[in-house]
N, CA, C and O of each residue as an XYZ file, in Angstrom:
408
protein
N     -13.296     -2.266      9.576
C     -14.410     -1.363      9.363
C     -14.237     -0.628      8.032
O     -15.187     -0.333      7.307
N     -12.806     -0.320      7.730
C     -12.814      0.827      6.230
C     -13.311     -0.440      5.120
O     -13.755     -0.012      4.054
N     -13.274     -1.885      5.277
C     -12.743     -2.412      4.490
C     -14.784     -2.607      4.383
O     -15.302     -2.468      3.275
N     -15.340     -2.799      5.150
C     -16.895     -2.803      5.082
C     -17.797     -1.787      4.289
O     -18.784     -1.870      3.558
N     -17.036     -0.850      4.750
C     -17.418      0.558      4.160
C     -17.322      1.169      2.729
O     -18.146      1.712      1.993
N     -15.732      0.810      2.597
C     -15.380      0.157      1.116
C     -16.521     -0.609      0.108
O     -17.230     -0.349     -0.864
N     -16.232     -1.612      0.925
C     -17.157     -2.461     -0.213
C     -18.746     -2.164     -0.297
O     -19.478     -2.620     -1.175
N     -19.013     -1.616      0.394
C     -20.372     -1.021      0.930
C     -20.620     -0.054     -0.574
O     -21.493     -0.232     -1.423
N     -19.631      0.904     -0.554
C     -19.576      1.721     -1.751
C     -19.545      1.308     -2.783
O     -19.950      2.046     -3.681
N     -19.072     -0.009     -3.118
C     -18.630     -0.617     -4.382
C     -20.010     -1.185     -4.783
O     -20.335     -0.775     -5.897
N     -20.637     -1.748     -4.392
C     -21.921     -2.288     -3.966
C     -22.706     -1.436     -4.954
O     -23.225     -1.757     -6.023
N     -22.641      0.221     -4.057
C     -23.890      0.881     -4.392
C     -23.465      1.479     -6.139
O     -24.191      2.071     -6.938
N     -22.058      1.049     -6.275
C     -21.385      1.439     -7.423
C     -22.499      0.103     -8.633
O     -23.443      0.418     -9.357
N     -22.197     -0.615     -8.529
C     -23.245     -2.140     -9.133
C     -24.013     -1.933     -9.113
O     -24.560     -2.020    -10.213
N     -25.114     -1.341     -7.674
C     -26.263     -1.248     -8.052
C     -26.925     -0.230     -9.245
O     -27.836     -0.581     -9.996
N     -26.451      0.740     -9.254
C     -26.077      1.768    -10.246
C     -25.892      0.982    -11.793
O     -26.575      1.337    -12.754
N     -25.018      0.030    -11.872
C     -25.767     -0.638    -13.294
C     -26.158     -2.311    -13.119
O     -25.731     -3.335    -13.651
N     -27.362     -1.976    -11.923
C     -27.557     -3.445    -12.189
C     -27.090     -4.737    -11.706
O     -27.505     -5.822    -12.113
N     -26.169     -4.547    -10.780
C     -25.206     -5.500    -10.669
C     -25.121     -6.147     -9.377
O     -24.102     -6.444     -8.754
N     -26.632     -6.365     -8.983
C     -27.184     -7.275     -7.183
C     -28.118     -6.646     -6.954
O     -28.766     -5.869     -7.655
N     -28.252     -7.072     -5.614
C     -29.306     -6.749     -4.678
C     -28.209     -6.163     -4.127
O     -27.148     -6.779     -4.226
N     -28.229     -4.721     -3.361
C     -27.685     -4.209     -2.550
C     -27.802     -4.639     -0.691
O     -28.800     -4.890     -0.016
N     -26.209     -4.575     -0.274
C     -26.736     -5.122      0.839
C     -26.251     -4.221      1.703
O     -25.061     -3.944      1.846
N     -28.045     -3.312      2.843
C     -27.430     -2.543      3.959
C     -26.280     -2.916      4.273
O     -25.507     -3.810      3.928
N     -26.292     -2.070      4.997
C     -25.294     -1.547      6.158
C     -25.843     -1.998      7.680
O     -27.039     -1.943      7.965
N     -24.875     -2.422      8.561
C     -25.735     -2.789     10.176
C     -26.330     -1.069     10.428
O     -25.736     -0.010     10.229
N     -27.863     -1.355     10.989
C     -28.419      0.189     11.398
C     -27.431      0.610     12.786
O     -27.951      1.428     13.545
N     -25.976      0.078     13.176
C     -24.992      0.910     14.158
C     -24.232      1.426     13.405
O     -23.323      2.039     13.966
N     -24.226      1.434     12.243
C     -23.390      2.205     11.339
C     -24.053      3.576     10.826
O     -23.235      4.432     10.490
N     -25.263      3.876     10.726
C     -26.538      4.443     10.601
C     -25.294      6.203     10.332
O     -25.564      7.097      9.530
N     -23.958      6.183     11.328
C     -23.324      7.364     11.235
C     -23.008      7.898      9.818
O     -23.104      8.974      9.229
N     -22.638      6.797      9.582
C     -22.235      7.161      8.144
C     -22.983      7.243      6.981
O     -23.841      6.449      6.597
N     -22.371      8.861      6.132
C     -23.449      9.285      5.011
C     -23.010      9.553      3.871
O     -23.704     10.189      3.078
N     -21.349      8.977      3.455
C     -20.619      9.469      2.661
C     -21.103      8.751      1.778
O     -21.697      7.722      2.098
N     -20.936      9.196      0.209
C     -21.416      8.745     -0.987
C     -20.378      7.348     -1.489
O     -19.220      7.139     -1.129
N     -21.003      6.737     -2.177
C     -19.559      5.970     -2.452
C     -17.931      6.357     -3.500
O     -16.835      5.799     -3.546
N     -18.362      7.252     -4.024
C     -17.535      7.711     -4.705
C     -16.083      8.473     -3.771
O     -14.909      8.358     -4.125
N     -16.602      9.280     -2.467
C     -15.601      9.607     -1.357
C     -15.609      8.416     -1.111
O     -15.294      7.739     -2.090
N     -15.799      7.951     -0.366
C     -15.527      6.345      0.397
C     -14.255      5.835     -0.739
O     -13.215      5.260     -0.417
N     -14.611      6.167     -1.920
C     -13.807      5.071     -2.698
C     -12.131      6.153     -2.662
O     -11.000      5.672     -2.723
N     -12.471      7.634     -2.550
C     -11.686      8.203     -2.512
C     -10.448      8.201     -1.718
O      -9.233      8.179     -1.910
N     -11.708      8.249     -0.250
C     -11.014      8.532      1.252
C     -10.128      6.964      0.890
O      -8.960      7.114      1.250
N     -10.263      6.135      0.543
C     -10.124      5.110      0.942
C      -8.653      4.542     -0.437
O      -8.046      3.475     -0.347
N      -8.449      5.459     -1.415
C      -7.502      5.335     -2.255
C      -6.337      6.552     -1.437
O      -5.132      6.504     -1.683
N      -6.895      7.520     -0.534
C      -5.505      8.222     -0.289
C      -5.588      7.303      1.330
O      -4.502      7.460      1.889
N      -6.430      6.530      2.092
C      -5.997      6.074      3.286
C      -4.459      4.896      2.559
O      -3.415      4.866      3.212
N      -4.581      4.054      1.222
C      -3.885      3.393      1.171
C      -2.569      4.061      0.637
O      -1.489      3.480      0.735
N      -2.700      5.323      0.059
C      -1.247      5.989      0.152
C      -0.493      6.185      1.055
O       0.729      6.226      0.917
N      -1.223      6.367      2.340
C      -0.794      7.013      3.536
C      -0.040      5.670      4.126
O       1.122      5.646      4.531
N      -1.002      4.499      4.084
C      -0.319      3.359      4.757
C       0.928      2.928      4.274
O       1.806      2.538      5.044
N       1.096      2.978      2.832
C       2.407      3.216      2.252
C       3.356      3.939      2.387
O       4.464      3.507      2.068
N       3.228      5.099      2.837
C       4.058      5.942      3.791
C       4.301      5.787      5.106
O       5.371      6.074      5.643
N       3.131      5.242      5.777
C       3.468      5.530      7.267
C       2.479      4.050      7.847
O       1.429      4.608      8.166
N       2.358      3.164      8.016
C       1.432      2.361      8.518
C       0.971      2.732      9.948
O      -0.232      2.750     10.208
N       1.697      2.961     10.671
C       0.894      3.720     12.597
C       0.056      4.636     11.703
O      -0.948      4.213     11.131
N       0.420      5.712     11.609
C      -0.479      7.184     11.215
C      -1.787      6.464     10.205
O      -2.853      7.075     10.285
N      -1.774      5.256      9.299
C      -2.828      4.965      8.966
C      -3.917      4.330      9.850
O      -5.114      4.479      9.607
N      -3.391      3.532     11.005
C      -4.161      2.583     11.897
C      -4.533      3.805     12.918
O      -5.576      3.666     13.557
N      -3.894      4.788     13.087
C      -4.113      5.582     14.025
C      -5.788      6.325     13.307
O      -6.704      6.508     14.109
N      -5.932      6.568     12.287
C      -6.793      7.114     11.373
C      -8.158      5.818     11.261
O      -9.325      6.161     11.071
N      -7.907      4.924     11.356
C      -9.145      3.868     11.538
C      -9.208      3.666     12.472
O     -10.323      3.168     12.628
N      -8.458      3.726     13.827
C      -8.821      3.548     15.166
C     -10.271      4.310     15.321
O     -11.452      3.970     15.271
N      -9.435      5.693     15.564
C     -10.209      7.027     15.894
C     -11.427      7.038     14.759
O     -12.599      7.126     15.123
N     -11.128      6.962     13.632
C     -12.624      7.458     12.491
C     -13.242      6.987     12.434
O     -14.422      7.313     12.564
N     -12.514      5.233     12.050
C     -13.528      4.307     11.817
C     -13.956      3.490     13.034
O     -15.162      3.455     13.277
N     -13.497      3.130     13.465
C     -13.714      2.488     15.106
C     -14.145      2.998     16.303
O     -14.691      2.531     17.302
N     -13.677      4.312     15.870
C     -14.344      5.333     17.287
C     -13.858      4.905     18.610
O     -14.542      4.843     19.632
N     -12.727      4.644     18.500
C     -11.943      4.522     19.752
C     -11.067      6.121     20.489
O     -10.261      6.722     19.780
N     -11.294      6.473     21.518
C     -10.359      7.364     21.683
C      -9.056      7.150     21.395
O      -8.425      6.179     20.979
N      -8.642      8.836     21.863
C      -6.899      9.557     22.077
C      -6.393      7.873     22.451
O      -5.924      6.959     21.773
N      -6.776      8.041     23.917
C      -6.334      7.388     24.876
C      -6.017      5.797     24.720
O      -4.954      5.298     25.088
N      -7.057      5.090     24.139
C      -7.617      3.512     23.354
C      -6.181      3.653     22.423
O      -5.207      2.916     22.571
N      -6.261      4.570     21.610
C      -5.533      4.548     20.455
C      -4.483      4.309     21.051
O      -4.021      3.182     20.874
N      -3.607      5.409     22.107
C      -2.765      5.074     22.415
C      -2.522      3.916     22.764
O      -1.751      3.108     22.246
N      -2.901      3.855     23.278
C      -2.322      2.010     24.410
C      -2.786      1.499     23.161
O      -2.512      2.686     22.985
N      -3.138      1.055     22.275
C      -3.358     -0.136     21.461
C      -2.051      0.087     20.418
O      -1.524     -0.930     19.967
N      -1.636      1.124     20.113
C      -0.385      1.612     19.060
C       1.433      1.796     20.181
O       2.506      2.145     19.690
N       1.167      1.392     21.815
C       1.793      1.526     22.400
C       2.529      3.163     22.075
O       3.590      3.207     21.452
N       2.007      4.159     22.450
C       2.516      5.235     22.485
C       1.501      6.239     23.176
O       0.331      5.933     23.404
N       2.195      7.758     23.562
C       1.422      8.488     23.877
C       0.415      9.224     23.107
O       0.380      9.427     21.893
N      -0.586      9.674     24.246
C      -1.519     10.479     23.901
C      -1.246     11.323     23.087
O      -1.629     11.345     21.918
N      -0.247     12.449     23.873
C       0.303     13.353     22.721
C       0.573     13.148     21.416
O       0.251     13.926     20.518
N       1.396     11.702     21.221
C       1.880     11.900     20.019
C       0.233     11.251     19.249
O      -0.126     11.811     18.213
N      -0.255     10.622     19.561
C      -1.389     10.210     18.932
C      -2.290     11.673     18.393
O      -2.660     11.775     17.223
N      -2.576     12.796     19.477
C      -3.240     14.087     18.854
C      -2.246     14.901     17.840
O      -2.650     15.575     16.893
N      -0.848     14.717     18.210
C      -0.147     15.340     17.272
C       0.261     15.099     15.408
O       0.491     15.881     14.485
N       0.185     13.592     15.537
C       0.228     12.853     14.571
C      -1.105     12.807     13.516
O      -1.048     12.669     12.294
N      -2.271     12.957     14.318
C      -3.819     12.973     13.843
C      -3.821     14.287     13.289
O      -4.395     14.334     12.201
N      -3.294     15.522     13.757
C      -3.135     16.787     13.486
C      -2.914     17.041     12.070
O      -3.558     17.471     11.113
N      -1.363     16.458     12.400
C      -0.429     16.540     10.579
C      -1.741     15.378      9.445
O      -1.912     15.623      8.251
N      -2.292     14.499      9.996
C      -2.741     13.078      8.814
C      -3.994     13.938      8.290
O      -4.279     13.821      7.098
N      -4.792     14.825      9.128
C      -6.073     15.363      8.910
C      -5.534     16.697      7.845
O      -6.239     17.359      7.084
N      -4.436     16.785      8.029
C      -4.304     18.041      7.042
C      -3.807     17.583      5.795
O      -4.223     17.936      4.691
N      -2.815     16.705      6.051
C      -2.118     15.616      4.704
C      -3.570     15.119      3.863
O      -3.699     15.021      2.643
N      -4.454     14.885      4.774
C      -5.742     13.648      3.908
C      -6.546     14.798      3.227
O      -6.950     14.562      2.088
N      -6.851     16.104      3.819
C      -7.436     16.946      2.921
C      -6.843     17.297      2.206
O      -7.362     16.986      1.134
N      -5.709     17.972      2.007
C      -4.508     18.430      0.489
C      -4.810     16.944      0.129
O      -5.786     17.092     -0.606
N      -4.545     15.420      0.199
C      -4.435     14.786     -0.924
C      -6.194     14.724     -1.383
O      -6.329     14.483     -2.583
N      -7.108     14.848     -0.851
C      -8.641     14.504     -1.333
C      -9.009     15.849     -2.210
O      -9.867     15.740     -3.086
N      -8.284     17.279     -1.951
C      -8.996     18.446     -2.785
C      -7.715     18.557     -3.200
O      -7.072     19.319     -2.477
N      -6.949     17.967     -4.313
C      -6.190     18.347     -5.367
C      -6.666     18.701     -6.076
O      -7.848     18.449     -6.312
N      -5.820     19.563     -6.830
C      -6.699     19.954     -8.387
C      -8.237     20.293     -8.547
O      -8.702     20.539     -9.660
């Protein structure tokens, strides 16, 4: 899903000079309203993070992009609930300090 979304942005980046026919988005995605420039953002500190930590990144596309629960998440990452809300805790605060630097 990040990787749709991604390119989704890149897209509207081309269309901007010219560069296709832009192609929607499925109308079940309809949630999303981020510009492409965040998208391109969110999506340069999601790959820092995976470089640091790969669970805490999949845990972050489960839940955001997939919309799977606590619970989903867990059992699919084989671990608990807890640590899944605890871990989401620290990544949501890590992903804003790295997106409003400077």
């Amino acid at each position: 899903m990040r990787r749709v979304l991604v390119d989704h942005a890149r897209s509207e980046g081309r269309q901007k000079r010219d560069g296709g026919t832009p192609v929607p988005l499925h109308p079940d995605l309809a949630w999303i309203d981020a510009r492409p420039a965040e998208m391109m953002d969110l999506d340069r500190v999601l790959e820092e993070l995976e470089q640091l930590d790969e669970r805490k990144c999949r845990m972050v596309e489960l839940r955001f992009f997939l919309g799977f629960t606590a619970e989903e998440t867990a059992e699919l990452l084989n671990t608990s609930k807890a640590t899944v809300d605890r871990e989401l805790r620290f990544v949501r605060g890590w992903l804003y300090e790295r997106l409003h630097e400077g």
